[in-house]
C-alpha positions as CSV (number, residue, x, y, z in Angstrom):
1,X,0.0,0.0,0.0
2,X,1.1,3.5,-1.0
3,X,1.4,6.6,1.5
4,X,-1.2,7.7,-0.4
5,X,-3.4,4.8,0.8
6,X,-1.9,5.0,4.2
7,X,-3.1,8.2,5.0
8,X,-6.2,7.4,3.5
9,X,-6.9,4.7,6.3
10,X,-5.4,6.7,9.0
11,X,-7.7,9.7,7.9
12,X,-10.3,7.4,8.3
13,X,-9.6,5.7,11.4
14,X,-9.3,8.9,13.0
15,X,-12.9,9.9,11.7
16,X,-14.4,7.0,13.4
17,X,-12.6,7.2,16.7
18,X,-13.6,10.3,16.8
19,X,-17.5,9.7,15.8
20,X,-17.5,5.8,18.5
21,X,-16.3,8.1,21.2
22,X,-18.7,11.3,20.4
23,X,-21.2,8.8,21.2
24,X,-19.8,6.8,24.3
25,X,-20.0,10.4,25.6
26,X,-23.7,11.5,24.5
27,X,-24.9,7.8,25.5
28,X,-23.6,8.7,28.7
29,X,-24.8,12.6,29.2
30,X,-20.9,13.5,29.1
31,X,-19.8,16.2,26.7
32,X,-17.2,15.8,23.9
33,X,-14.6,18.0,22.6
34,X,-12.9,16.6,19.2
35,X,-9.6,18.6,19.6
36,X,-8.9,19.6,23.2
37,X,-6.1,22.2,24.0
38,X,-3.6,21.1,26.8
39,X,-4.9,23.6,29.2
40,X,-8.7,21.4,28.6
41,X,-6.7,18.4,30.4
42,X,-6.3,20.0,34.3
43,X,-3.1,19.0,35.9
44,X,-1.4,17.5,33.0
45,X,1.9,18.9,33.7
46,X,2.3,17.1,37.2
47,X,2.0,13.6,35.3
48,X,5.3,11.7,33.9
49,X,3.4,9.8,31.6
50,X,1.8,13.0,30.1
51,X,4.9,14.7,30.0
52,X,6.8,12.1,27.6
53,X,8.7,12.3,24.3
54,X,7.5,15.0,21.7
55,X,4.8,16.3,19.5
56,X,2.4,15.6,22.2
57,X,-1.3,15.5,21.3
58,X,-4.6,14.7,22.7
59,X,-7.9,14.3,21.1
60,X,-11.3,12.8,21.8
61,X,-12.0,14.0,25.2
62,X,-15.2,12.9,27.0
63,X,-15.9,15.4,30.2
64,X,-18.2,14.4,33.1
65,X,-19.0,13.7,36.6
66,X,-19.5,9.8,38.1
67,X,-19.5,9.9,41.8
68,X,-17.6,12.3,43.8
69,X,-15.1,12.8,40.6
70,X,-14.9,15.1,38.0
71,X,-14.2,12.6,34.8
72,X,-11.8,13.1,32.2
73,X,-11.1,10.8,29.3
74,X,-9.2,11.2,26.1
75,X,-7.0,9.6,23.6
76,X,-3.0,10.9,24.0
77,X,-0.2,10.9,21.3
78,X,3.3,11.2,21.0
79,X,6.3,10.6,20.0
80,X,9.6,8.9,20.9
81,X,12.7,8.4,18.7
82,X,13.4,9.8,15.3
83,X,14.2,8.5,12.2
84,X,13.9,4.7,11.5
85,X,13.5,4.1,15.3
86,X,11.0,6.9,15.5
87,X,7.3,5.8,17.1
88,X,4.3,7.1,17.3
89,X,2.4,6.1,20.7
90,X,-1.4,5.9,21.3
91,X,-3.3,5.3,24.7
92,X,-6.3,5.9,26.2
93,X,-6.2,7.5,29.6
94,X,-8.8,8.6,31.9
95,X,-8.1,11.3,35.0
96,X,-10.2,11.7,38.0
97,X,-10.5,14.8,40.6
98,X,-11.6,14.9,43.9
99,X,-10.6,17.8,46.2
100,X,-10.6,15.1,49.2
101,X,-7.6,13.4,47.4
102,X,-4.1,14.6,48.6
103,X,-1.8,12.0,46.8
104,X,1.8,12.3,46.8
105,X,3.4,11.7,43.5
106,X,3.5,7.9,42.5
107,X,3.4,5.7,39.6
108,X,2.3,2.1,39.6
109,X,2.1,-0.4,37.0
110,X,2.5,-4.0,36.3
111,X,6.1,-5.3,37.1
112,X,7.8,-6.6,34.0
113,X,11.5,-7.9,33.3
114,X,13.2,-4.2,32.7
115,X,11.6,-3.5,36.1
116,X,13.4,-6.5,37.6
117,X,16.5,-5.8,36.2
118,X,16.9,-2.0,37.9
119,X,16.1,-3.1,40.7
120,X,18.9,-5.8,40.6
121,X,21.3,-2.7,39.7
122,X,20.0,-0.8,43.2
123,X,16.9,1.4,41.4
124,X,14.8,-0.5,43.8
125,X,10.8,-0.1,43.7
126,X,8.6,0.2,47.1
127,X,8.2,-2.9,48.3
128,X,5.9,-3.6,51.4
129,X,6.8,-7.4,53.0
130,X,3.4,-7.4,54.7
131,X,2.5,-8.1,50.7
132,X,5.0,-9.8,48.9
133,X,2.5,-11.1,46.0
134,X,1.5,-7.1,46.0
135,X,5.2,-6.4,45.6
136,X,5.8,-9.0,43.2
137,X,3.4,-7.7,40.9
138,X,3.6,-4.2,40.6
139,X,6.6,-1.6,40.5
140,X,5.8,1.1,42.9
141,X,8.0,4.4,42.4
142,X,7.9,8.1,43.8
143,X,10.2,10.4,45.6
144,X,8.7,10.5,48.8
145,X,8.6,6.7,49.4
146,X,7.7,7.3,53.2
147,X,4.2,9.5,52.4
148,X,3.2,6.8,49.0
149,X,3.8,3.6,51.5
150,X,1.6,5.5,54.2
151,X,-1.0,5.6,51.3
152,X,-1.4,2.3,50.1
153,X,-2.5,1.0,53.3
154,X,-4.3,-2.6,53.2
155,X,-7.3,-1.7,51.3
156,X,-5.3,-0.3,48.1
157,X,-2.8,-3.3,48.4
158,X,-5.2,-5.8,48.7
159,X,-7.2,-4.3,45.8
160,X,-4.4,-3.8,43.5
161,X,-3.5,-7.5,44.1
162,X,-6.8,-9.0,42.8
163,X,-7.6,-6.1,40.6
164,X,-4.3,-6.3,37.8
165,X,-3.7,-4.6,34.8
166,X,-4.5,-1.1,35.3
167,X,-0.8,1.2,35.3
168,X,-1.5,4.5,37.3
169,X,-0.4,7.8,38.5
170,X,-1.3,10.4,41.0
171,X,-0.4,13.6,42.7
172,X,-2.4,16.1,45.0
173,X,-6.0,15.5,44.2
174,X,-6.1,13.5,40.7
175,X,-5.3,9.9,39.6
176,X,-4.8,9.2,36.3
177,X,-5.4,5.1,34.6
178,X,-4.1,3.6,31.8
179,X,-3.4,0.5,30.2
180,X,0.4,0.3,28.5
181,X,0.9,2.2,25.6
182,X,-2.6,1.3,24.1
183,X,-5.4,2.3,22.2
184,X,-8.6,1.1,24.0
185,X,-11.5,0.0,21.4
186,X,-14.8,1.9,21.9
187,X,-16.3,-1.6,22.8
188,X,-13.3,-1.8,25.7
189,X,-14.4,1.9,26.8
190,X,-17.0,1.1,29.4
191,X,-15.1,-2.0,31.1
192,X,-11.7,0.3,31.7
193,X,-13.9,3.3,33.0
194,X,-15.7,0.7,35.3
195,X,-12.1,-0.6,36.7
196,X,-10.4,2.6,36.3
197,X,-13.6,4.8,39.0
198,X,-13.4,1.1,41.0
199,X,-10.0,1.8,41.6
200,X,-10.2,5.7,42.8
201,X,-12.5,5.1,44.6
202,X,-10.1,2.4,46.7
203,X,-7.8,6.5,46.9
204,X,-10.6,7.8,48.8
């Protein structure tokens, strides 16, 4: 297939993303904006994923309330690399806000094999031996490693240890969720918001 065709495809892709998640958002008495600006996403700065690689982008953003949270999920772009190792990353992401939320900065996500590997060259997670299978699962980082192990007392460690696959972030009074580097489908929308409010409401 030509770039021609390529673009055709993407141009179209982009047109029904766009159109599934106008409607997830109407179905739901959200509203929708097509093209937010980065000052529509509130606290974006403060997050690590948000702030990596280049040519960042978001798109698709479904506004709302469920609960005691002020709802915000979008679709967020960018790019690492350049050349012929340059990508193009895609994920979904929602962000919740509560004013009763004061959450030191932390990120968790699903342990895998680079994770192992720094910690075996002393850029050790946060561990908590009242949990090993907790600890085993998940890489748990942040600079204050006294404040984040004060918040995930028993309820969010046993939670995250039956609930898996979610990666998240926080700081002061919003969590973000996300599932690595990926694209949810419209039909995986309403599972991963289910999950993603299960879990912050475990924060409160």
């Amino acid at each position: 297939m030509g770039l021609g065709g390529v673009f055709i495809l993407s141009r179209h892709f982009e047109r029904k993303r766009r159109e599934d998640l106008r409607l997830f958002a109407e179905r739901r008495g959200f509203s929708f904006i097509a093209h937010p600006t980065p000052i529509e996403i509130r606290n974006a700065e403060g997050f690590e994923l948000l702030s990596r690689g280049y040519n960042r982008s978001y798109m698709n953003l479904v506004r709302g309330r469920i609960g005691g949270f002020d709802l915000a999920l979008f679709d967020f772009h960018y790019v690492t690399g350049s050349g012929r190792h340059r990508n193009n990353r895609k994920l979904t992401v929602v962000m919740f806000l509560n004013p009763r939320l004061a959450l030191p900065h932390f990120q968790l996500r699903p342990e895998n094999v680079l994770d192992k590997f720094l910690g075996k060259i002393g850029f050790e997670d946060i561990d908590f031996d009242s949990h090993p299978h907790f600890s085993e699962s998940y890489a748990l980082r942040g600079k204050d490693k006294e404040q984040i192990k004060s918040l995930f007392n028993e309820r969010l460690l046993s939670y995250f240890s039956v609930h898996k696959g979610l990666e998240a972030e926080g700081t002061g009074d919003t969590l973000i969720f996300f599932k690595s580097s990926k694209l949810l489908g419209s039909e995986e929308l309403d599972r991963f918001l289910a999950e993603s409010y299960s879990a912050a409401e475990v924060f409160l």
